[in-house]
N, C-alpha and C positions, 0 to 999 in steps of 0.2 A: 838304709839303701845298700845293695850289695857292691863291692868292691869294682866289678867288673865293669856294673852301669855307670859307676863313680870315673872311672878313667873312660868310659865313650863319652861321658859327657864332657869331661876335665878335655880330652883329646879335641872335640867339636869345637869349644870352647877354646882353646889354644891356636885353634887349627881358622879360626874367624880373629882371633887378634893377631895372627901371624899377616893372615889375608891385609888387614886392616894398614897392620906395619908397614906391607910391601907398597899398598897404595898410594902412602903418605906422601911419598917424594917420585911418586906419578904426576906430572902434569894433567889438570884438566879431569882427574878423578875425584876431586873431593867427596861428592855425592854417595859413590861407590863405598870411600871408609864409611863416610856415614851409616850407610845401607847394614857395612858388617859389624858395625857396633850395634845398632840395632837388633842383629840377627844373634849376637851373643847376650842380648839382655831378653831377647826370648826365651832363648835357651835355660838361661836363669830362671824364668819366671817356671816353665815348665819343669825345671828340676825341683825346683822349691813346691810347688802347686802336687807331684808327687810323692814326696817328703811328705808332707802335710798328709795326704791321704794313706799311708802307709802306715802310718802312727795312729792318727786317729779314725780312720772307715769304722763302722762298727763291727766287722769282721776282717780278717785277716786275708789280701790281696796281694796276688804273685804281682812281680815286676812282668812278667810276659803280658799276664791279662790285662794288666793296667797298659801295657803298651801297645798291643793287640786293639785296646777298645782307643788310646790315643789314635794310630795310623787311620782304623776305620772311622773315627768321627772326621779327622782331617781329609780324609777321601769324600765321604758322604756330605758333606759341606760344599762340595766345588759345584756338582749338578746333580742331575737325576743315576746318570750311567756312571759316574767314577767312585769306584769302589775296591776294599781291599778284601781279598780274598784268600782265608785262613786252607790249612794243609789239604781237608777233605773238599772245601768248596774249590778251590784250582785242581784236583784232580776229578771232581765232578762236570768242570766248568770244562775239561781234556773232552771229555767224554759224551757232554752235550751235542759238539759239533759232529761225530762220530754217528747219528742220530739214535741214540741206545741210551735210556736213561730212565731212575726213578724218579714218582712222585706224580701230581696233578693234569702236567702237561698247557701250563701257562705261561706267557711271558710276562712279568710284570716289570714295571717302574716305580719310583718311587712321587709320593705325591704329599701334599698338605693334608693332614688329618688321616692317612692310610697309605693303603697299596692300590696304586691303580693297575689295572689288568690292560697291556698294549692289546693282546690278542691272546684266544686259545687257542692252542693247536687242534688241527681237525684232527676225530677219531681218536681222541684223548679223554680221558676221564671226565677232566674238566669240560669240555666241549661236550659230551654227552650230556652232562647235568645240567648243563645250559648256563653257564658259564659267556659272558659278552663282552667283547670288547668294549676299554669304558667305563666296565663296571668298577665302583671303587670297595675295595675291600675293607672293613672297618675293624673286623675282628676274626680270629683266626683262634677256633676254639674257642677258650674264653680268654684270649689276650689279644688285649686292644693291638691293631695296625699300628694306631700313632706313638706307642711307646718304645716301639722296635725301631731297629735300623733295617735297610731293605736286604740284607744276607742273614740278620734272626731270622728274618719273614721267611726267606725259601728255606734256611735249614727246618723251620715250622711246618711246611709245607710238604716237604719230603721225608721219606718215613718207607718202614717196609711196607711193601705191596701188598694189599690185600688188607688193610689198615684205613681204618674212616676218620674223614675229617671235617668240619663246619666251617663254612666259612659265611660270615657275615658281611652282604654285600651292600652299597645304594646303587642304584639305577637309578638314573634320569626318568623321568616318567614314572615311577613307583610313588605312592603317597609313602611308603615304611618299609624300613629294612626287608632284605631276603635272605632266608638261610639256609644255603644247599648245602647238603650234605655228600661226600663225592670221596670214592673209595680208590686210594691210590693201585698204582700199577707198575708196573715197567713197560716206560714209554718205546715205545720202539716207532719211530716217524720216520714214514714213506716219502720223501722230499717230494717228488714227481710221481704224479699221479696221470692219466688219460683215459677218453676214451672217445666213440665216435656220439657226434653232437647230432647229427642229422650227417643224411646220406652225403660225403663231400666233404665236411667239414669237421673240425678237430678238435676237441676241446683235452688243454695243458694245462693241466691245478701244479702250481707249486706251493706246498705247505713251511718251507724250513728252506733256506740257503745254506746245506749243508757241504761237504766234502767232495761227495759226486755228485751230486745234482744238475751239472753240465752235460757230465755224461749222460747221466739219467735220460736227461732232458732229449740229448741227441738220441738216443735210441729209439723211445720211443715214438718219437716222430717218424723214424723211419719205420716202424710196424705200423701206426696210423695210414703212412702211406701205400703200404703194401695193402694194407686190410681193403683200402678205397683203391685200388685197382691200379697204383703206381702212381694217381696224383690226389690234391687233395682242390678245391675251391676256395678253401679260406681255414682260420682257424680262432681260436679264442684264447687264450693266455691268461689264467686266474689268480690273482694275487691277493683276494679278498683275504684278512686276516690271517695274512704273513707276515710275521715280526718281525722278518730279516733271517740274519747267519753273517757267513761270510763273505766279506768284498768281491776277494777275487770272484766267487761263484757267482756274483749278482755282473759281474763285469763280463764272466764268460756268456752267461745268459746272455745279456744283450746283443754280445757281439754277435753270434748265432743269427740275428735278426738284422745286423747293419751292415753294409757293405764298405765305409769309409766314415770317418769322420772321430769326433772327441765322443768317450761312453758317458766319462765323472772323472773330478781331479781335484786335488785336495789342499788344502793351502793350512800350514801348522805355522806356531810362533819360534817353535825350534826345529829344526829337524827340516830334511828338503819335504816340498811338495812334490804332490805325486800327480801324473799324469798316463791315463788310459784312453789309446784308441783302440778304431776298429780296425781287424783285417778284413778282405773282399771274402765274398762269401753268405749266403741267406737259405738258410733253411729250409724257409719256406718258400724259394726263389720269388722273392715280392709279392705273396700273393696278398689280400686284404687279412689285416692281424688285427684284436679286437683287444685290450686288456682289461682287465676287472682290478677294480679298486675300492679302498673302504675305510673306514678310521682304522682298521685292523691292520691295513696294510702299515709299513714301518720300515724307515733302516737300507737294508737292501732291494727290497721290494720296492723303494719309491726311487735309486740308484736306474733300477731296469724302467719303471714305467716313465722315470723324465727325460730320461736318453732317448727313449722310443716316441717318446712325446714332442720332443727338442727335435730331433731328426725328421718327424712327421712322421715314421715308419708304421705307426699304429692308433689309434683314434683309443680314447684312455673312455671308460665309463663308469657309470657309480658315485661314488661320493668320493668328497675329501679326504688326502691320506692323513695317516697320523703327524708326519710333521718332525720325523728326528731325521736332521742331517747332520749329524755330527761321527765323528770316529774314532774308538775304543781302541786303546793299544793294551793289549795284557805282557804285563812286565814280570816275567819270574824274578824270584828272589834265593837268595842260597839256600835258605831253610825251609826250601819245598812250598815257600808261601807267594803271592802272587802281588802284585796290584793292577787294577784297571783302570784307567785311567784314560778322558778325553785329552785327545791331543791334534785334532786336527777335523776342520768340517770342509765336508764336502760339497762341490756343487755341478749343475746337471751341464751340458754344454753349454745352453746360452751365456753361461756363468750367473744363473741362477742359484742362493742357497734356498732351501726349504726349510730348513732348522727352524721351526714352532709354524712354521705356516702351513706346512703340506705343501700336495700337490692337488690342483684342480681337475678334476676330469673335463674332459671333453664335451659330453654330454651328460651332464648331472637325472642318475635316476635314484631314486630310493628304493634301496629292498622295501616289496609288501611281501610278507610272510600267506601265502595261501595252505588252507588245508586241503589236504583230496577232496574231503564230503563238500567242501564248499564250491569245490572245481564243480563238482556231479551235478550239484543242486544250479548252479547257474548257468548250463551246458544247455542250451535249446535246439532240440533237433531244426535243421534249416532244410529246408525245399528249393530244391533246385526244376530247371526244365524238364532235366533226366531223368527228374521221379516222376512227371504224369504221365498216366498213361496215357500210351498211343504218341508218345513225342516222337517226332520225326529224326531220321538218326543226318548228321551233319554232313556228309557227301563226302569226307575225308576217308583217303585210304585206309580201311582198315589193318590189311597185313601190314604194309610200314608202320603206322600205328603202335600193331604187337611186337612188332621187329624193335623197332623205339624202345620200347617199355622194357624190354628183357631185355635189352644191350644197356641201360640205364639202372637196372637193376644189377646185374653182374659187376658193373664200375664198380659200388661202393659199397659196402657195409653197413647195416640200420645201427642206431646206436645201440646199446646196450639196456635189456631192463633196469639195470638201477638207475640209466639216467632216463628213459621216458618215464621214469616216476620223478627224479627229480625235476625236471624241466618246467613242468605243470606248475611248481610251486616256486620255481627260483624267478621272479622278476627280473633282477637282471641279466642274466643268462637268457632269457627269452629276447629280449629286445638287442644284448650281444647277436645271437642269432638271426634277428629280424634284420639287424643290421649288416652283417657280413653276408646275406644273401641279396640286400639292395646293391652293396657293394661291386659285388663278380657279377651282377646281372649291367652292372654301368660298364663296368670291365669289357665284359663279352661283348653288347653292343657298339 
């Protein structure tokens, strides 16, 4: 054992019987010495346990990597999220939230027998290859998930761009494994995403709770509005299979939408809890808000939809979210290396936590995945009065009429081709839509 490790430990060791000594003639501490005797015959046990491995490994192991793989097993033992992170991974992990990064474009966690996938990011490698939230990863190349810790797994996963990899998944509903193959990239994720949903109405994808994404968030709202003729009838809010990001951004989002009250607040066993309200102010000056949800959703994304949900500010749909309410502190270290670490969970104003439960939507739909050809094939032309001939025309003003129609045209903007192709196929965004138009039609009456 080298000299230096010899005196941190001799030092820790000194430094827990000094503790020990002081307690002694402390009233009402006993328990405390106790505690630090204990703590110095761990200490023991670990210095001897790598001794032992030193000498005998069957190859020859640094005191770094022996220490390195100590901190990360002791991290990866507390839960899913708490983990240490070596020099490249905290400067990748800088870099993540920045939205700029190599590799797949996955969120994962860690699970029994593999890697679970929380979500893919849209418009990512993975997402393209079809990649699902869910899905549990079993093999990675030809090295098993369960043999790894979950930061082998992403350094496995990330790789130069333009570089292919297999991953071994189960799905739920699959009789046997699947194995896509999915060719990395440099991720670059557009946090906020828009466009017009139907004439009037808005639809907000946020993909990542990143850096700007408030910003983001606000801007484009206000081109939506402009585009629909200064106002807008309602809008839709998409959170489906977003992993999260960052607090603050999931706290700015909301506020956007509330006018007063608690967003999320946090209760730690060290350290003060935290507490976030609203300022006055709505975006969308009240109008009906529709949010989308999914097991994908996670994190941040369940922070916005239970605040808006808690406040009644927006009717939540879809499915049950993922169900992490908990809160990641990343801890630098002097030598460029990191830990992350849970330290505190969070919960929605009623003082609800979610941690392993989710959040329930409002009105529970399930994605059906539709194809075009199947839209076509089941599309029956309908017959109306105004198609027989000789139908008698209705007695209603025709000019006002046409005056109507071209003044109701100019207001607003059609959505966009990409989304009258998606709309066809997205279930839940159809019945978001079906709904926020019952909505402003209760409004208006």
């Amino acid at each position: 054992m080298s000299l230096k490790f010899r005196r941190v430990l001799l030092g820790l060791g000194a430094g827990a019987l000094l503790t020990a000594g002081v307690m002694a003639w402390q009233p009402g501490v006993g328990h405390q010495q106790a505690n630090a005797a204990t703590d110095y015959e761990q200490l023991q046990k670990f210095s001897h346990v790598m001794e032992m491995v030193r000498r005998a490994y069957v190859e020859k192991v640094s005191d770094e990597k022996l220490i390195e793989g100590a901190l990360s097993g002791m991290l990866s033992s507390l839960d899913p999220h708490s983990t240490y992170l070596d020099k490249e991974m905290y400067k990748q992990m800088t870099v993540d939230t920045k939205g700029e990064f190599g590799g797949l474009g996955i969120e994962i966690s860690s699970a029994e027998g593999g890697i679970r996938v929380v979500s893919p990011i849209e418009d990512t490698p993975a997402d393209h290859a079809g990649v699902k939230a869910g899905d549990l990863i079993i093999k990675i190349d030809d090295q098993l998930a369960r043999d790894i810790s979950l930061p082998e797994g992403v350094k496995l996963m990330r790789g130069k761009p333009g570089t292919s990899i297999v991953l071994t998944i189960f799905r739920e509903g699959e009789n046997q494994p699947l194995e896509i193959k999915i060719v990395r990239a440099v991720i670059k994720v557009n946090s906020v995403k828009s466009d017009i949903l139907a004439p009037g109405y808005a639809y907000l994808r946020i993909t990542q709770f990143q850096e700007r994404t408030g910003d983001l968030l606000k801007a484009q709202i206000k081109d939506l509005k402009k585009r629909s003729g200064g106002s807008l009838s309602g809008a839709v809010l998409d959170l489906r299979n977003n992993p999260g990001g960052l607090l603050n951004q999931a706290v700015e989002v909301s506020d956007m939408f509330l006018e007063k009250g608690n967003i999320v607040s946090t209760k730690s066993r060290a350290g003060k809890s935290l507490t976030f309200d609203a300022r006055p102010g709505d975006a969308l000056d009240k109008l009906p808000l529709i949010v989308l949800i999914n097991n994908g959703s996670a994190s941040a994304s369940e922070i916005v939809a239970g605040a808006l949900q808690d406040h009644h500010r927006a009717v939540l749909l879809g499915t049950k979210s993922f169900g992490k309410g908990s809160v990641q502190s990343v801890i630098p270290l002097q030598d460029g290396t990191a830990i992350k670490v849970t330290t505190a969970l969070y919960y929605t104003p009623s003082g609800r936590s979610i941690q392993a439960t989710g959040i329930d939507p409002d009105i529970q739909v399930e994605q059906v995945v539709n194809k075009p050809d199947d839209q076509a094939k089941s599309k029956i032309p309908s017959v109306s009065e105004r198609d027989l001939k000789g139908h008698l025309s209705n007695g209603n003003n025709k000019k006002k009429a046409s005056k109507d129609t071209v003044k109701d045209t100019a207001k607003s903007a059609d959505a966009s081709e990409a989304m009258q192709k998606r709309l066809p196929m997205d279930t839940q965004l159809q019945r978001a839509l079906d709904l926020l138009r019952g909505l402003h039609a209760l409004k208006a009456g």
